[in-house]
Backbone of each chain as nested JSON, in Angstrom:
{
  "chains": [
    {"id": "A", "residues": [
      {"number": 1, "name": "UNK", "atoms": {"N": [55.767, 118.817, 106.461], "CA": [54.917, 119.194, 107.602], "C": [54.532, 117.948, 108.399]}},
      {"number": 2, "name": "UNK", "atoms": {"N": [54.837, 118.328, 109.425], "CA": [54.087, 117.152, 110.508], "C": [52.926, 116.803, 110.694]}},
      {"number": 3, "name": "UNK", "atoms": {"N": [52.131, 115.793, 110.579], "CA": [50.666, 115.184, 110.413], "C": [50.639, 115.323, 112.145]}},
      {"number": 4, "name": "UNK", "atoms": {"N": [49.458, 115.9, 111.902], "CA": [48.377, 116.217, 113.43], "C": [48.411, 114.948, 113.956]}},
      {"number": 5, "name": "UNK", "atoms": {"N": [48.913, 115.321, 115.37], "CA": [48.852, 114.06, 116.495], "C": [47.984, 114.883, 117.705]}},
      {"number": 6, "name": "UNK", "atoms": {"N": [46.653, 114.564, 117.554], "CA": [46.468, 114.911, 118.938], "C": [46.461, 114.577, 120.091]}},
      {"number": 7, "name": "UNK", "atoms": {"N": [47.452, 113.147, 119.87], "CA": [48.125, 112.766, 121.807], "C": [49.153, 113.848, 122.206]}},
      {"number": 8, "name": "UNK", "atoms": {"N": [50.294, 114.305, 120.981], "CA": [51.045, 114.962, 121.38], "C": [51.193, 115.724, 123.068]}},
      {"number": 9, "name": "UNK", "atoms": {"N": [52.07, 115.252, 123.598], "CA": [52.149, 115.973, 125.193], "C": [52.293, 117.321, 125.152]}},
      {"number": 10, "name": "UNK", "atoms": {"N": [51.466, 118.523, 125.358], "CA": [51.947, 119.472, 125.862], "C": [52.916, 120.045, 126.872]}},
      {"number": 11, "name": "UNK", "atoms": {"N": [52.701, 119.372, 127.737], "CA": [53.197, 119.587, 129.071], "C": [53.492, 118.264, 129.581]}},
      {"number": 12, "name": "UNK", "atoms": {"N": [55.357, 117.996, 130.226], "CA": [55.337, 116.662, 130.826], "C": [54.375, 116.454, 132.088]}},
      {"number": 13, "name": "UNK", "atoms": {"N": [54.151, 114.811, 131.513], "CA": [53.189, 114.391, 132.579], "C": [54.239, 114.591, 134.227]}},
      {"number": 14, "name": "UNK", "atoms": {"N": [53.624, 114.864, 134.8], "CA": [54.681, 115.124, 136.604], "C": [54.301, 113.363, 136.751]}},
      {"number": 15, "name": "UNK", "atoms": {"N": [55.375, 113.197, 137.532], "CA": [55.745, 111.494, 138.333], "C": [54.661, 111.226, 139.486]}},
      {"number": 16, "name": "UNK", "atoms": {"N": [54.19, 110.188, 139.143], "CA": [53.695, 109.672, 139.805], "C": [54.411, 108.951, 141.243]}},
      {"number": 17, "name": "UNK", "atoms": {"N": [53.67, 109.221, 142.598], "CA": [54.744, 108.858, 143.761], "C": [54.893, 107.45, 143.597]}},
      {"number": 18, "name": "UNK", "atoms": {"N": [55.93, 106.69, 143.384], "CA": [55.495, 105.126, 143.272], "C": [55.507, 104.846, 144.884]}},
      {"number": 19, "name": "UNK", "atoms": {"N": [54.06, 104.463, 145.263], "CA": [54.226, 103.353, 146.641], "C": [53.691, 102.004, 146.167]}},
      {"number": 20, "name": "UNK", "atoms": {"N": [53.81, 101.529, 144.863], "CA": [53.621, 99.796, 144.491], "C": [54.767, 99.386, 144.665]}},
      {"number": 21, "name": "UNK", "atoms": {"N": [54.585, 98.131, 143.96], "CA": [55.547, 96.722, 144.664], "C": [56.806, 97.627, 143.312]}},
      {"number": 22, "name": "UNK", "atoms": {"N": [57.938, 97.798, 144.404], "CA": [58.942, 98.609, 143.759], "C": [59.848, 97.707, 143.057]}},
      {"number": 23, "name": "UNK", "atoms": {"N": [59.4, 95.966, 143.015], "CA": [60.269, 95.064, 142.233], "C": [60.098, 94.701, 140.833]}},
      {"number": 24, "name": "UNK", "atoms": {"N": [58.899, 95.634, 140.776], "CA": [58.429, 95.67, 139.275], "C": [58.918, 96.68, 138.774]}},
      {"number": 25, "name": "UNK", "atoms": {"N": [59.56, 96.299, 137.093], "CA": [60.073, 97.303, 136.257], "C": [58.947, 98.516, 136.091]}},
      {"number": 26, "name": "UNK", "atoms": {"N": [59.209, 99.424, 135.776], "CA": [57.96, 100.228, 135.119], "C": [58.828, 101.08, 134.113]}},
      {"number": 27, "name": "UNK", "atoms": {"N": [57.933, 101.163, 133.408], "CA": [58.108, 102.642, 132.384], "C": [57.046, 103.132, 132.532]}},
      {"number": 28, "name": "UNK", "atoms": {"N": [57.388, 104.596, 132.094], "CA": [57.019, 105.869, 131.799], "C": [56.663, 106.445, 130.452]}},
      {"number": 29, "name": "UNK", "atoms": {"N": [56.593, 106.893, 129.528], "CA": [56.377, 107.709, 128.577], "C": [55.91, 108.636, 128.111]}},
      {"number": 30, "name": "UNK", "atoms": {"N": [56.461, 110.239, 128.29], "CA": [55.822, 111.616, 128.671], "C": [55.517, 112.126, 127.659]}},
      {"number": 31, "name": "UNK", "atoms": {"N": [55.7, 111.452, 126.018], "CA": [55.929, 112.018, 124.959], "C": [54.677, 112.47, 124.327]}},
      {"number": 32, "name": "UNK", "atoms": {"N": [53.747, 111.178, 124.916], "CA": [52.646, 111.222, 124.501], "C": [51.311, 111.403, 125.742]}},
      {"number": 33, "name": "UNK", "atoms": {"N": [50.388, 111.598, 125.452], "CA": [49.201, 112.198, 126.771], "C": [48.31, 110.681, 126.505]}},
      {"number": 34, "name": "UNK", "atoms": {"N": [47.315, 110.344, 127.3], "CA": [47.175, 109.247, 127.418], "C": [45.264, 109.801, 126.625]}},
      {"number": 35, "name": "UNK", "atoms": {"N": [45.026, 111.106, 126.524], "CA": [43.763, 111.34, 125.776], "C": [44.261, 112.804, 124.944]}},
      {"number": 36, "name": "UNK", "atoms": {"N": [43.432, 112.941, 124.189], "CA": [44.183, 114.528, 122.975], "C": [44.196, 115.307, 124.424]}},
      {"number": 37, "name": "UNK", "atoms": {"N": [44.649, 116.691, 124.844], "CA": [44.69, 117.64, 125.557], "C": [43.331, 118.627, 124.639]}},
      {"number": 38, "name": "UNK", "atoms": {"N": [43.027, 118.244, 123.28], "CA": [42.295, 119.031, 123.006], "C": [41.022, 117.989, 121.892]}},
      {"number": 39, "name": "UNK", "atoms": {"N": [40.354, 117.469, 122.408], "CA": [39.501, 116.19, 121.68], "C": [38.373, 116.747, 120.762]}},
      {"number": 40, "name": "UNK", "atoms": {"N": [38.074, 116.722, 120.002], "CA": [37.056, 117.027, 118.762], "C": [35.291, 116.293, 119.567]}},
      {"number": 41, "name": "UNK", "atoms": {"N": [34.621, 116.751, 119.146], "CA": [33.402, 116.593, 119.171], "C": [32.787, 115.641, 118.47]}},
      {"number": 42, "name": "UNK", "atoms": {"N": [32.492, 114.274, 118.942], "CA": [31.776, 113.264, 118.146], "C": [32.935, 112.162, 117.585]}},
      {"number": 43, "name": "UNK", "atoms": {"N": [34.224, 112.69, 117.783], "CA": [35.256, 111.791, 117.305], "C": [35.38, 110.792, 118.997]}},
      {"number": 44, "name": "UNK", "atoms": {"N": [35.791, 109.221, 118.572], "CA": [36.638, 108.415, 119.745], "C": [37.641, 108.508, 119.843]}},
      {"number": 45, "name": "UNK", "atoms": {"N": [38.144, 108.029, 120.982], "CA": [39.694, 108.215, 121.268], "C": [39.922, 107.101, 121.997]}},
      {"number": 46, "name": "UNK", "atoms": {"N": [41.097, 106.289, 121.735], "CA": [41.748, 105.653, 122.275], "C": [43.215, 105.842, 123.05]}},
      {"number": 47, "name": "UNK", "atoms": {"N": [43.051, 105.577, 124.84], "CA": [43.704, 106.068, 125.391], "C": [45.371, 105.389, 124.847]}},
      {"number": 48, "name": "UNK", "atoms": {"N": [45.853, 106.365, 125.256], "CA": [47.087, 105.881, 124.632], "C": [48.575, 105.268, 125.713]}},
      {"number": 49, "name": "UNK", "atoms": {"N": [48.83, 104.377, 126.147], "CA": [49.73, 103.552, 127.101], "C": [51.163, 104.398, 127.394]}},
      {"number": 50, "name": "UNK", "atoms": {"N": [50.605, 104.907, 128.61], "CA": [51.719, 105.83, 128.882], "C": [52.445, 105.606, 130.624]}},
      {"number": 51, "name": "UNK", "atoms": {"N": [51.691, 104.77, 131.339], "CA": [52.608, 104.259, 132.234], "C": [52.549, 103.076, 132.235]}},
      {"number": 52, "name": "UNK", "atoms": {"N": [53.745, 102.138, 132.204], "CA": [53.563, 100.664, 132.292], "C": [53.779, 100.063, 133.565]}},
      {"number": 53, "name": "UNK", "atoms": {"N": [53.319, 99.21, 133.939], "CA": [54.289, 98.211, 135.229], "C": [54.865, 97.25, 134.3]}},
      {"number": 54, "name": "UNK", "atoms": {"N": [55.786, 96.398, 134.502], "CA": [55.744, 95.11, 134.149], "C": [55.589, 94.242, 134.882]}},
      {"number": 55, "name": "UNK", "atoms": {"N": [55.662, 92.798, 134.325], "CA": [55.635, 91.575, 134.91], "C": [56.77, 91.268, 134.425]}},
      {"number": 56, "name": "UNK", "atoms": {"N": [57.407, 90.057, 135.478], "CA": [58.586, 89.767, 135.139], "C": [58.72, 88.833, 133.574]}},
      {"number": 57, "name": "UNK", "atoms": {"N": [59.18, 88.141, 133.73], "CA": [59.272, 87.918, 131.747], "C": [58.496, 86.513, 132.141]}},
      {"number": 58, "name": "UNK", "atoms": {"N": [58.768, 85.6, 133.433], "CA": [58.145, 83.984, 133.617], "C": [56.315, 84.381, 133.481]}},
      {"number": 59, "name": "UNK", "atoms": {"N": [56.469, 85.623, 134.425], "CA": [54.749, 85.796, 134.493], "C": [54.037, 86.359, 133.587]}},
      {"number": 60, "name": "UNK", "atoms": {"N": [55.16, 87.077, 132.758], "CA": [54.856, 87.504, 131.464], "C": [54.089, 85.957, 130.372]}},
      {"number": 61, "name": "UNK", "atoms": {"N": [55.213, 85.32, 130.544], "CA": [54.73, 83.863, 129.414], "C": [53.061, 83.895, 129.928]}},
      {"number": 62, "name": "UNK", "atoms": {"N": [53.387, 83.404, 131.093], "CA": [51.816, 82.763, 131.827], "C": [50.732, 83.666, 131.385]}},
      {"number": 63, "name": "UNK", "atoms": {"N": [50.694, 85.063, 131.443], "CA": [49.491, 85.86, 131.886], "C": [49.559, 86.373, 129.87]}},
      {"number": 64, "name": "UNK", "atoms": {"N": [50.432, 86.268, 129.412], "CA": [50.177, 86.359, 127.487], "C": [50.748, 87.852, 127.438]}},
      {"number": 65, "name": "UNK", "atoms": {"N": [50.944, 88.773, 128.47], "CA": [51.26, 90.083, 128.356], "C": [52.636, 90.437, 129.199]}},
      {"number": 66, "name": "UNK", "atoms": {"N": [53.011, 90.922, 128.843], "CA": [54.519, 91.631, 129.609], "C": [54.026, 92.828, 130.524]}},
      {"number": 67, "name": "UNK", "atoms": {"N": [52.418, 93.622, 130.175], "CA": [52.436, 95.208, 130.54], "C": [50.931, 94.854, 131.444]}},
      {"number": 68, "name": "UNK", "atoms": {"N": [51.749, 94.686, 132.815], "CA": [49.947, 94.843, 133.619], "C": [48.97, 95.398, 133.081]}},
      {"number": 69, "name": "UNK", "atoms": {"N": [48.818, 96.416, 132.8], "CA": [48.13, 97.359, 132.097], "C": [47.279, 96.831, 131.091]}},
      {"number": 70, "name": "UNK", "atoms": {"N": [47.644, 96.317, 130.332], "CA": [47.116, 95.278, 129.113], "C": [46.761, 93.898, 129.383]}},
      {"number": 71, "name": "UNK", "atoms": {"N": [47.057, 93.457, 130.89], "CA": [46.356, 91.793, 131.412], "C": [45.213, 92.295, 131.502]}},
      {"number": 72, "name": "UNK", "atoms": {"N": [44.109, 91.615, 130.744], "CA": [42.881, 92.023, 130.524], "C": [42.019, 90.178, 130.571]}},
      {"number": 73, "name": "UNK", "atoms": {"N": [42.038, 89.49, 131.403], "CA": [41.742, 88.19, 131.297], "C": [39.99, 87.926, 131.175]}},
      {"number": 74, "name": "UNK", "atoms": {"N": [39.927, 87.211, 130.246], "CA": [38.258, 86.795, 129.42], "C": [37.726, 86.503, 130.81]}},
      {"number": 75, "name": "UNK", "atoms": {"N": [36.59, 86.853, 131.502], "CA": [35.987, 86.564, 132.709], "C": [34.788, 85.893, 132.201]}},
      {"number": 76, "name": "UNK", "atoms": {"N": [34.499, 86.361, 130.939], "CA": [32.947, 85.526, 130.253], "C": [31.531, 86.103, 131.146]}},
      {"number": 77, "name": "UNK", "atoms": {"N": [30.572, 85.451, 131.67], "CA": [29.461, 85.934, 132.056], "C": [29.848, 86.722, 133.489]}},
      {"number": 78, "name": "UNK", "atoms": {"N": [30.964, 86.17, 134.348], "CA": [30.826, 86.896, 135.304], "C": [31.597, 88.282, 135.662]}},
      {"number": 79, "name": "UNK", "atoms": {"N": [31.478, 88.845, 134.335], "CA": [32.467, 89.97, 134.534], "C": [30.67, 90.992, 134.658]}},
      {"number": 80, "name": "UNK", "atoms": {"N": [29.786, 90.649, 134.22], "CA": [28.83, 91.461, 133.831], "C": [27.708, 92.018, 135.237]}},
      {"number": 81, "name": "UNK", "atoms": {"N": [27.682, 93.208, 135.222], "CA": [26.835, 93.655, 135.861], "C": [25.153, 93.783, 136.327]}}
    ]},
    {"id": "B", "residues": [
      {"number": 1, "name": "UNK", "atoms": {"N": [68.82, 73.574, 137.339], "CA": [67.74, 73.797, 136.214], "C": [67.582, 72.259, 135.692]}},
      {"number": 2, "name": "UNK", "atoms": {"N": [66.509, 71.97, 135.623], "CA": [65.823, 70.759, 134.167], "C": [65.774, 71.342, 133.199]}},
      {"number": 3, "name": "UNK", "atoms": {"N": [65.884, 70.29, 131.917], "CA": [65.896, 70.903, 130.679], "C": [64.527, 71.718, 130.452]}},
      {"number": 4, "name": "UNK", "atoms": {"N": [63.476, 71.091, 130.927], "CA": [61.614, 71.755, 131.228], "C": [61.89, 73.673, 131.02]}},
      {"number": 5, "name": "UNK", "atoms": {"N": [62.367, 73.538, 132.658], "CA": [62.731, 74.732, 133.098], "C": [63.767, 75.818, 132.118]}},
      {"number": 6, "name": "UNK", "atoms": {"N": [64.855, 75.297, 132.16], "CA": [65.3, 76.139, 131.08], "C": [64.692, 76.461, 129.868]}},
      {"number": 7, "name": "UNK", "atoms": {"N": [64.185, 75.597, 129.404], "CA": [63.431, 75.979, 127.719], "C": [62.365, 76.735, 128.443]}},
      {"number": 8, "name": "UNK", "atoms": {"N": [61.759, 76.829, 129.639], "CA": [60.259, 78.024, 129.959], "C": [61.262, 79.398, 129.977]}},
      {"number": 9, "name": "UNK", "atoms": {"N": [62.561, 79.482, 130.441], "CA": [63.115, 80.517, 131.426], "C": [63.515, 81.16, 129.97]}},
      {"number": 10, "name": "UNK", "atoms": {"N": [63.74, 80.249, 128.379], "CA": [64.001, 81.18, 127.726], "C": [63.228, 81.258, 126.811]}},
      {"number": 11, "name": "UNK", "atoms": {"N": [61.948, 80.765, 126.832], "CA": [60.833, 81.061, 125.927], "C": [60.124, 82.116, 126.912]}},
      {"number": 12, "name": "UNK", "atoms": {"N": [60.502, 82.51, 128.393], "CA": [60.087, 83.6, 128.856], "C": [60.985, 85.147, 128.03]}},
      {"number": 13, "name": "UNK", "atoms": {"N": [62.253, 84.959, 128.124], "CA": [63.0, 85.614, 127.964], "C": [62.78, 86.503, 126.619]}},
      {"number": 14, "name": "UNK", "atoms": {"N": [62.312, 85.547, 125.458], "CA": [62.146, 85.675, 124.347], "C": [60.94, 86.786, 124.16]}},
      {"number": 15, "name": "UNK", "atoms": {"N": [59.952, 86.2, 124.906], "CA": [58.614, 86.48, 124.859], "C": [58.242, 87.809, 125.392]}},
      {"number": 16, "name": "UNK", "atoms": {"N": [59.331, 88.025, 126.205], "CA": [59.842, 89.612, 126.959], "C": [60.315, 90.381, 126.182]}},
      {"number": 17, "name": "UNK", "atoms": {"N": [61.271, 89.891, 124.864], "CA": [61.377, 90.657, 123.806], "C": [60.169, 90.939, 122.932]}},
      {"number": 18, "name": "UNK", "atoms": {"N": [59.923, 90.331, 122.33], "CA": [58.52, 90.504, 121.813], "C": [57.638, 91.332, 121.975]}},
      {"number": 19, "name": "UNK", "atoms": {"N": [57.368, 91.241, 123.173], "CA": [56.606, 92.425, 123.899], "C": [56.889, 94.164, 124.082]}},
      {"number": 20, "name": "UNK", "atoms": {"N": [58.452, 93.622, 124.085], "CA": [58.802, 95.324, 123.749], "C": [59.369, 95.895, 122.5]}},
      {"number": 21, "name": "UNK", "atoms": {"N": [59.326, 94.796, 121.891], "CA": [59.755, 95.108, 120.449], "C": [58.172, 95.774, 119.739]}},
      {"number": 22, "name": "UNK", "atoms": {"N": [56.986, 94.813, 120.367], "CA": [55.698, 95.617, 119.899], "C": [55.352, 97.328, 120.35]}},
      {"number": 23, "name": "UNK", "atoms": {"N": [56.159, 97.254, 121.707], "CA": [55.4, 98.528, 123.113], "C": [56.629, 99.907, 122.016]}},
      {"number": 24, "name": "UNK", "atoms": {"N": [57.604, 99.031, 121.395], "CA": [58.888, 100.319, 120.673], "C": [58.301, 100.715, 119.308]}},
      {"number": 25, "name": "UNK", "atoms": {"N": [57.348, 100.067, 118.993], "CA": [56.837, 100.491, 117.828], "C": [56.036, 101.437, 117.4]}},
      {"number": 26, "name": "UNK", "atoms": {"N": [55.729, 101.251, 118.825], "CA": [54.172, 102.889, 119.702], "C": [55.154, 103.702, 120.214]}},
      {"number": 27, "name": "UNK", "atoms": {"N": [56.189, 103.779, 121.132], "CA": [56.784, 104.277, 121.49], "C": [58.06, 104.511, 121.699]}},
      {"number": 28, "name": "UNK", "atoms": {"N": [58.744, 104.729, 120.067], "CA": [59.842, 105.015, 119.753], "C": [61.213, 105.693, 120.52]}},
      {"number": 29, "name": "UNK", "atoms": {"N": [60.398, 106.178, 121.082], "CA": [61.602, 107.36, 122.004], "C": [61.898, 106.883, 123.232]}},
      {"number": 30, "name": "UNK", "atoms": {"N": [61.622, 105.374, 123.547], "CA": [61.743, 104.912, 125.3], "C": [63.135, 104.766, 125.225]}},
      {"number": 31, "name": "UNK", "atoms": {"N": [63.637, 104.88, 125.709], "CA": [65.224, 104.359, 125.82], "C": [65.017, 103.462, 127.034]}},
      {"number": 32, "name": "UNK", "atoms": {"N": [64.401, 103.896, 127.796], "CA": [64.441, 102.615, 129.467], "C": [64.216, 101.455, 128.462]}},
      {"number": 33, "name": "UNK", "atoms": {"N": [62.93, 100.931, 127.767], "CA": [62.211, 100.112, 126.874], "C": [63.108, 99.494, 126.532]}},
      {"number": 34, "name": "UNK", "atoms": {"N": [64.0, 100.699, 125.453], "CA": [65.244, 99.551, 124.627], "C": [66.423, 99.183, 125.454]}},
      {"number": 35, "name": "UNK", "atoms": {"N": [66.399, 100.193, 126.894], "CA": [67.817, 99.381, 127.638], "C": [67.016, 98.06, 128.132]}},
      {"number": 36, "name": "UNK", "atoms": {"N": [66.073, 97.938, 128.653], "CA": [65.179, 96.202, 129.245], "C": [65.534, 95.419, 127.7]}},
      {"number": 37, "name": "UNK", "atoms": {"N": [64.573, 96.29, 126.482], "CA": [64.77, 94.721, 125.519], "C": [66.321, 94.378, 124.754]}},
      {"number": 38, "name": "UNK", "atoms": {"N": [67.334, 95.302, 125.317], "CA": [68.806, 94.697, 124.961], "C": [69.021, 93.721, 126.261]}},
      {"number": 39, "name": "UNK", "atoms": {"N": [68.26, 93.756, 127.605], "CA": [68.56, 93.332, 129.355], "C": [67.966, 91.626, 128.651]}},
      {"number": 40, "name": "UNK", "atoms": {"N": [66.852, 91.98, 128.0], "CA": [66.184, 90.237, 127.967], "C": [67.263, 89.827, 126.647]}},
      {"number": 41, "name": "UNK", "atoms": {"N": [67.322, 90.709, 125.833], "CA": [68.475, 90.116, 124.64], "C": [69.399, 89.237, 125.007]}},
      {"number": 42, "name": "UNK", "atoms": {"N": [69.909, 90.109, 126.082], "CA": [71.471, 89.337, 126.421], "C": [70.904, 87.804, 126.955]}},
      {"number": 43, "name": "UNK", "atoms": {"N": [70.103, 88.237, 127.898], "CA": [69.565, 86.947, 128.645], "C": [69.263, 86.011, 127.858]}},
      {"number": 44, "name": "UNK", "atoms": {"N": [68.328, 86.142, 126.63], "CA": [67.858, 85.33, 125.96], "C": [68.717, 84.313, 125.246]}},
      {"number": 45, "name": "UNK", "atoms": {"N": [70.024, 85.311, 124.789], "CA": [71.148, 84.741, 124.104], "C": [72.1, 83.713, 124.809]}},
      {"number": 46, "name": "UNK", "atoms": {"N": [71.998, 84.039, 126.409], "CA": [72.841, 83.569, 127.444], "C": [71.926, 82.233, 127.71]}},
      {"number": 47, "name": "UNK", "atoms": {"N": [70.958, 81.869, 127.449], "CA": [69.938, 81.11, 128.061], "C": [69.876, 80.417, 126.375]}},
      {"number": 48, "name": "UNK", "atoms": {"N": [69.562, 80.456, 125.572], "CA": [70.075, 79.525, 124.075], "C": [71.045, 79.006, 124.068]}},
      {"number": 49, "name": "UNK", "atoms": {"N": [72.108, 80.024, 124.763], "CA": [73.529, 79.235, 124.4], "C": [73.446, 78.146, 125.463]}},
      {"number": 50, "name": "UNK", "atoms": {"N": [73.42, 78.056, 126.361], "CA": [73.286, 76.981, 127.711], "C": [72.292, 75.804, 127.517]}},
      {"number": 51, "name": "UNK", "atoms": {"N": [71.027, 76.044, 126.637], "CA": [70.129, 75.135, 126.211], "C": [70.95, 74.365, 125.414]}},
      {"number": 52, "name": "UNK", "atoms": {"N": [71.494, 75.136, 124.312], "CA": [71.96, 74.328, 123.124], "C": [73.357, 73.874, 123.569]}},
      {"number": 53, "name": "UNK", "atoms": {"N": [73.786, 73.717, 124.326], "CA": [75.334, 73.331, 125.153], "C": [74.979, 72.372, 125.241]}},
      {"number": 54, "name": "UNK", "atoms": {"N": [73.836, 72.022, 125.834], "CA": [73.549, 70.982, 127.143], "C": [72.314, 69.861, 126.258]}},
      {"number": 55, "name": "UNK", "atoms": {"N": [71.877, 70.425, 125.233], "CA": [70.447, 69.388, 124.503], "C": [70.79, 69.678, 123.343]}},
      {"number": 56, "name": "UNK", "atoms": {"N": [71.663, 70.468, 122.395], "CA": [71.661, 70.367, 121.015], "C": [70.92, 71.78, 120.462]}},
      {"number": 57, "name": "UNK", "atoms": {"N": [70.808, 71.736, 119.462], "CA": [70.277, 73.092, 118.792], "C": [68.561, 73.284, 118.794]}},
      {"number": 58, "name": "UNK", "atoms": {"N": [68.258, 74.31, 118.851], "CA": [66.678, 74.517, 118.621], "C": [66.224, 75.063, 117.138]}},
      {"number": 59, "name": "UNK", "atoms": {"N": [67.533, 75.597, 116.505], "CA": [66.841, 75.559, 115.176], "C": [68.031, 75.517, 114.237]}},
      {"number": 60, "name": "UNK", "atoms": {"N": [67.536, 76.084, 112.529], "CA": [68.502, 75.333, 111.631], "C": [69.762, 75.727, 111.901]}},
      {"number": 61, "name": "UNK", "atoms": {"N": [69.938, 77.442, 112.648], "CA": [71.083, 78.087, 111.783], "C": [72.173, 77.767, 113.367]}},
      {"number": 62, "name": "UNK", "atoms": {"N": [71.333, 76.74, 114.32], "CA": [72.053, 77.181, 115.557], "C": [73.313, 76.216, 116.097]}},
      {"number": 63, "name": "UNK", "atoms": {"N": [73.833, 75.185, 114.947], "CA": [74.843, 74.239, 114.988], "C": [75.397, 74.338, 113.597]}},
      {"number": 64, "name": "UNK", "atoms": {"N": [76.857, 74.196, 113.713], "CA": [77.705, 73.932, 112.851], "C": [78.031, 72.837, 112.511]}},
      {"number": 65, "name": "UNK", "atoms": {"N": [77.501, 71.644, 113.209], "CA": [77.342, 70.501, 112.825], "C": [76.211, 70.056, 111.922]}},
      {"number": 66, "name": "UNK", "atoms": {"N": [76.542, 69.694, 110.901], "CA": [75.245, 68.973, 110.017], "C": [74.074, 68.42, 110.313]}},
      {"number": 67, "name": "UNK", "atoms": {"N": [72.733, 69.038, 110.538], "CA": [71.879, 67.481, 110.521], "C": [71.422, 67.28, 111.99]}},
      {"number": 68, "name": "UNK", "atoms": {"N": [72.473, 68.012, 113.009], "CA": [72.248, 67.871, 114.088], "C": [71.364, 67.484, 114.776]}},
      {"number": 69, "name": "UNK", "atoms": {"N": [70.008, 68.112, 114.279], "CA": [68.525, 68.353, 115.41], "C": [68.337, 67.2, 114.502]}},
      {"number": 70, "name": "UNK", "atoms": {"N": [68.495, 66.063, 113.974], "CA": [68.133, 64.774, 113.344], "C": [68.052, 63.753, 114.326]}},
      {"number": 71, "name": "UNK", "atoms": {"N": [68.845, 64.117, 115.307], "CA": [69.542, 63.447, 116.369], "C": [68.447, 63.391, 117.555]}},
      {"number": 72, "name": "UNK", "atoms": {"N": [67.775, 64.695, 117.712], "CA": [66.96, 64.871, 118.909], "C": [65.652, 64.056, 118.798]}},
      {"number": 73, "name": "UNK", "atoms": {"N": [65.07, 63.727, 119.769], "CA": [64.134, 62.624, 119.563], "C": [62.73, 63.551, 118.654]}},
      {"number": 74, "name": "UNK", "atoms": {"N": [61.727, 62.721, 117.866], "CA": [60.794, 63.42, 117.438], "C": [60.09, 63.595, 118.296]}},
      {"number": 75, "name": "UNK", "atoms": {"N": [58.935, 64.686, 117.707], "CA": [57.675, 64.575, 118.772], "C": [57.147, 63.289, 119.071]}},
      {"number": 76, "name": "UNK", "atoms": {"N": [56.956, 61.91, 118.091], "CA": [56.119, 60.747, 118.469], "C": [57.064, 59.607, 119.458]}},
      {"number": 77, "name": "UNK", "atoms": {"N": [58.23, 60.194, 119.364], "CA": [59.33, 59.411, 120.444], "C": [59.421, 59.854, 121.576]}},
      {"number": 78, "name": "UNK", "atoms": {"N": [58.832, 61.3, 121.995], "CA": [58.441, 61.756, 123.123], "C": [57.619, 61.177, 124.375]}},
      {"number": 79, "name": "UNK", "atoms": {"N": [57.826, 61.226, 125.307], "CA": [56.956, 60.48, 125.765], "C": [55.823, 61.223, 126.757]}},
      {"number": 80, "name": "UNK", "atoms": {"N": [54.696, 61.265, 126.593], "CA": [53.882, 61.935, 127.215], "C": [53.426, 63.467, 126.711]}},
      {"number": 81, "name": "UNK", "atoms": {"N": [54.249, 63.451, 125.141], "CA": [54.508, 65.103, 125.546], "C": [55.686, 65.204, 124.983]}},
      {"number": 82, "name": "UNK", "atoms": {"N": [56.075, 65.502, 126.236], "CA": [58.06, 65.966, 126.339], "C": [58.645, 65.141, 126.285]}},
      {"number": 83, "name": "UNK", "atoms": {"N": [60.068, 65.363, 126.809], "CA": [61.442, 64.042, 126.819], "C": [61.852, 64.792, 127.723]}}
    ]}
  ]
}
C-alpha cells in the first residue's frame, strides 16, 4: 500500500503564461501540489517546489543556488519590519 | 579563456549538477531536470577535459601518468592565492 502523500496532485496544475525573461531555463512539476489539496487541522505544511526558474550555472556558483526560488539572501536587521 | 576562468566555468558547471541531482531527489519524475543535469554533465566533462589538457589533472584518478599533480605548484608556491 502506498503511504499517504498529501501533496499528491489531483488535478494538473494548468501553465502558467510565461511573460519572464524567456532565457531562463524553467521547470515545472505537476506531480506534486505546492500545499495538501486537503490539509488537516493544527498540522504545518511545507510548500512543496513546483515551479522553478533557473539561473544559469556561473550565477548559480555566485548566488549558492541554481533555483531562483530558493535565492533567499541573509539581509540581517534590514529585512525586518 | 584564462586558466581563472575556466576552472569558475567548470566549478559552475559542476555545481549545476549538484543542484539537480538534490531538486531529482524531491522530484523523481522530471525528465526536463534529468535532460539539463545530463546538458551540464556533458559540459562539465567537456570543460575537465580542456582544463586537464591545458594545466594537468585536478584529481587522483584523472591522469595516467604517475604522480602527475606532484608537478603542479603547491598552495604555498602560489602566489597571492592562485598561479
Amino acid at each position: 500500500m502506498d503511504m499517504y502523500n498529501p501533496y499528491l496532485a489531483t488535478m494538473n496544475v494548468s501553465r502558467m503564461p510565461s511573460n519572464e525573461d524567456s532565457s531562463m531555463d524553467m521547470l515545472e512539476y505537476t506531480a506534486m501540489s505546492p500545499l495538501p489539496k486537503d490539509p488537516t487541522v493544527t498540522m504545518a505544511y511545507i510548500p512543496f517546489q513546483t515551479k522553478s526558474k533557473l539561473y544559469s550555472a556561473e550565477k548559480a556558483l555566485s548566488k549558492g543556488t541554481l533555483f531562483e526560488v530558493l535565492d533567499k539572501p541573509f539581509l540581517g536587521g534590514s529585512a525586518r519590519i | 579563456m584564462n586558466r581563472e576562468e575556466l576552472l569558475r566555468k567548470l566549478s559552475s558547471a559542476q555545481f549545476a549538477m549538484w543542484e539537480l541531482h538534490m531538486y531529482l531527489d524531491t522530484h523523481p519524475t522530471d525528465a526536463q531536470a534529468m535532460s539539463l543535469y545530463r546538458k551540464y554533465e556533458k559540459k562539465r566533462n567537456e570543460l575537465k577535459k580542456e582544463y586537464e589538457d591545458r594545466y594537468g589533472p585536478l584529481t587522483f584518478n584523472a591522469s595516467d601518468k604517475a604522480a602527475e599533480w606532484l608537478e603542479n605548484p603547491w598552495p604555498w608556491e602560489a602566489e597571492g592565492g592562485r598561479d
